[in-house]
ZAMI-483584 format. One line per field, with one value per residue (C-alpha): residue number from 0; residue in three letters; x, y, z. Coordinates in nm, 2 decimals. Layout:
<gunus>
resi <- (NUM,...)
resn <- (ALA,...)
xx <- (X,...)
yy <- (Y,...)
zz <- (Z,...)
</gunus>
This chain:
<gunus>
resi <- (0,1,2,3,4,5,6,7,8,9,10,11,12,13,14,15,16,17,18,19,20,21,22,23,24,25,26,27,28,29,30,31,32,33,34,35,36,37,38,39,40,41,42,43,44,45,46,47,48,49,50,51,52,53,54,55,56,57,58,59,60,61,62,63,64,65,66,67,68,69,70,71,72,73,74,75,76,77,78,79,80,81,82,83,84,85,86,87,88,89,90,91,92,93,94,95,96,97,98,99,100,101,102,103,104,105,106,107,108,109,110,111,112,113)
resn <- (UNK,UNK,UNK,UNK,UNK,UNK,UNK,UNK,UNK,UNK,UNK,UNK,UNK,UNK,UNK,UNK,UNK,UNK,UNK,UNK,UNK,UNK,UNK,UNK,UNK,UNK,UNK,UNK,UNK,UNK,UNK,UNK,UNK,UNK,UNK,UNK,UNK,UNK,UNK,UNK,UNK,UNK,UNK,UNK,UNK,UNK,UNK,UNK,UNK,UNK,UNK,UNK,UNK,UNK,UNK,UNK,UNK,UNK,UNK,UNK,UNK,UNK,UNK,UNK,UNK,UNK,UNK,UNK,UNK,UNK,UNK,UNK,UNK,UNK,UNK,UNK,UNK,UNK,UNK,UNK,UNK,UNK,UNK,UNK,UNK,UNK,UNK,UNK,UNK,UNK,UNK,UNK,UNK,UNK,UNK,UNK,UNK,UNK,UNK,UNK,UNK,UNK,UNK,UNK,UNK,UNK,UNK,UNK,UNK,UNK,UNK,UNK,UNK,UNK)
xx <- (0.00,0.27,0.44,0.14,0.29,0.17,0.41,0.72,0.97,1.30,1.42,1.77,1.93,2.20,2.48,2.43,2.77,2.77,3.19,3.35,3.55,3.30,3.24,2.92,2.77,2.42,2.25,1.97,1.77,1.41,1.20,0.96,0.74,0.52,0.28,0.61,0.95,1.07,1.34,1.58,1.69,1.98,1.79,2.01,1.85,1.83,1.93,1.76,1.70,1.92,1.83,2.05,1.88,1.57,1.42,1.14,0.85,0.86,1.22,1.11,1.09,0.95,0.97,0.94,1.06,1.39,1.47,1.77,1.99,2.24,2.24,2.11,2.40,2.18,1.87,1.61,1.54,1.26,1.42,1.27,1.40,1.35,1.47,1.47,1.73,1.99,2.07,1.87,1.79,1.77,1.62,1.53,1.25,1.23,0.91,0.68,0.35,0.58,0.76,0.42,0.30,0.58,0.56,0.17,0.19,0.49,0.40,0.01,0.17,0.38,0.03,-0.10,0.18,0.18)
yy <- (0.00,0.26,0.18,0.30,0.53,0.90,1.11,0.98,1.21,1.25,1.56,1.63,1.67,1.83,1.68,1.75,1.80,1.55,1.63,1.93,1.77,1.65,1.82,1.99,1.81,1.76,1.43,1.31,1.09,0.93,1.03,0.86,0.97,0.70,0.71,0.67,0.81,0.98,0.79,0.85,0.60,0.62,0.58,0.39,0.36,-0.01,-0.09,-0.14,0.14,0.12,0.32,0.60,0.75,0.82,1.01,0.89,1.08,1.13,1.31,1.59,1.89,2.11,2.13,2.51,2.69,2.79,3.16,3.29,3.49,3.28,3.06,2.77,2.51,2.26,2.26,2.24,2.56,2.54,2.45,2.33,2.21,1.94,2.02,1.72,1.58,1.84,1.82,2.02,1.79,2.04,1.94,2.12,2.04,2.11,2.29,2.53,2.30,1.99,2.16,2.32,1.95,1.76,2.07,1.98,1.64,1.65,1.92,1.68,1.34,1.53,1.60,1.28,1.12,1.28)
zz <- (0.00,0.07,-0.24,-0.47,-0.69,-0.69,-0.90,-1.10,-1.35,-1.48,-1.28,-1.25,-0.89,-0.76,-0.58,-0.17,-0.07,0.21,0.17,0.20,-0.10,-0.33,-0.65,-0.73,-0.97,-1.17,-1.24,-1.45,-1.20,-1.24,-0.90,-0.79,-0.51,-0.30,0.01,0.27,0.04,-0.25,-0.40,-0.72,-0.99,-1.24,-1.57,-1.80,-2.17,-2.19,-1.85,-1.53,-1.35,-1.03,-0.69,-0.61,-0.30,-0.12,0.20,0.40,0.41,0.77,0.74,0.51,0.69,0.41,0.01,-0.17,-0.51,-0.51,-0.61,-0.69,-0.93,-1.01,-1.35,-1.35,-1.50,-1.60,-1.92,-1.63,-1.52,-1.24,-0.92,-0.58,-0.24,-0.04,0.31,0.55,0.82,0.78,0.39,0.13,-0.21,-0.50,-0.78,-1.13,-1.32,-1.68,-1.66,-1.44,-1.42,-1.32,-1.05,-0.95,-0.96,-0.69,-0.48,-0.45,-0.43,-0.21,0.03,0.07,0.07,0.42,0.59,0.50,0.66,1.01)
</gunus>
């Protein structure tokens, strides 16, 4: 039941910088948002998709659009946030209505899980 798939999209996500030494990079990754996580695949043409990451619903503090005034380095350019634990997931969707759409569904699948 809490795997029941309510949003999923190539996005692309920014590295987190869990090392002061690791470079900032930007990744094509399919996300897939369930009823308990939101979780990111490499997406291989051909290959099975292979899971990268994901954060459990009930670690998410808060998600919201990202402004800023710096250029964006990747084709996406609508960014969002996903603040939970103490990291910050960015991620860039390649449209307006789809970030508009995982900031609602993400932002309602946190009440329902409380």
């Amino acid at each position: 039941m809490n795997n029941c798939v309510l949003l999923e999209e190539l996005l692309i996500k920014k590295s987190q910088q869990k090392r002061r030494t690791s470079p900032s990079n930007f990744k094509v990754r399919f996300f897939v948002l369930t009823k308990s996580k939101l979780a990111y695949y490499e997406d291989r043409h051909g290959k099975k998709r292979t899971l990268k990451g994901y954060v459990e619903l009930s670690r998410i503090k808060y998600v919201e659009i990202v402004k800023s005034d710096i250029i964006i380095p990747c084709q996406y350019k609508y960014p969002f946030q996903i603040v939970h634990d103490n990291y910050i997931l960015y991620v860039f969707a390649p449209n307006r209505e789809s970030r508009q759409r995982w900031l609602l569904y993400v932002s309602e699948s946190l009440l329902l899980s409380v």
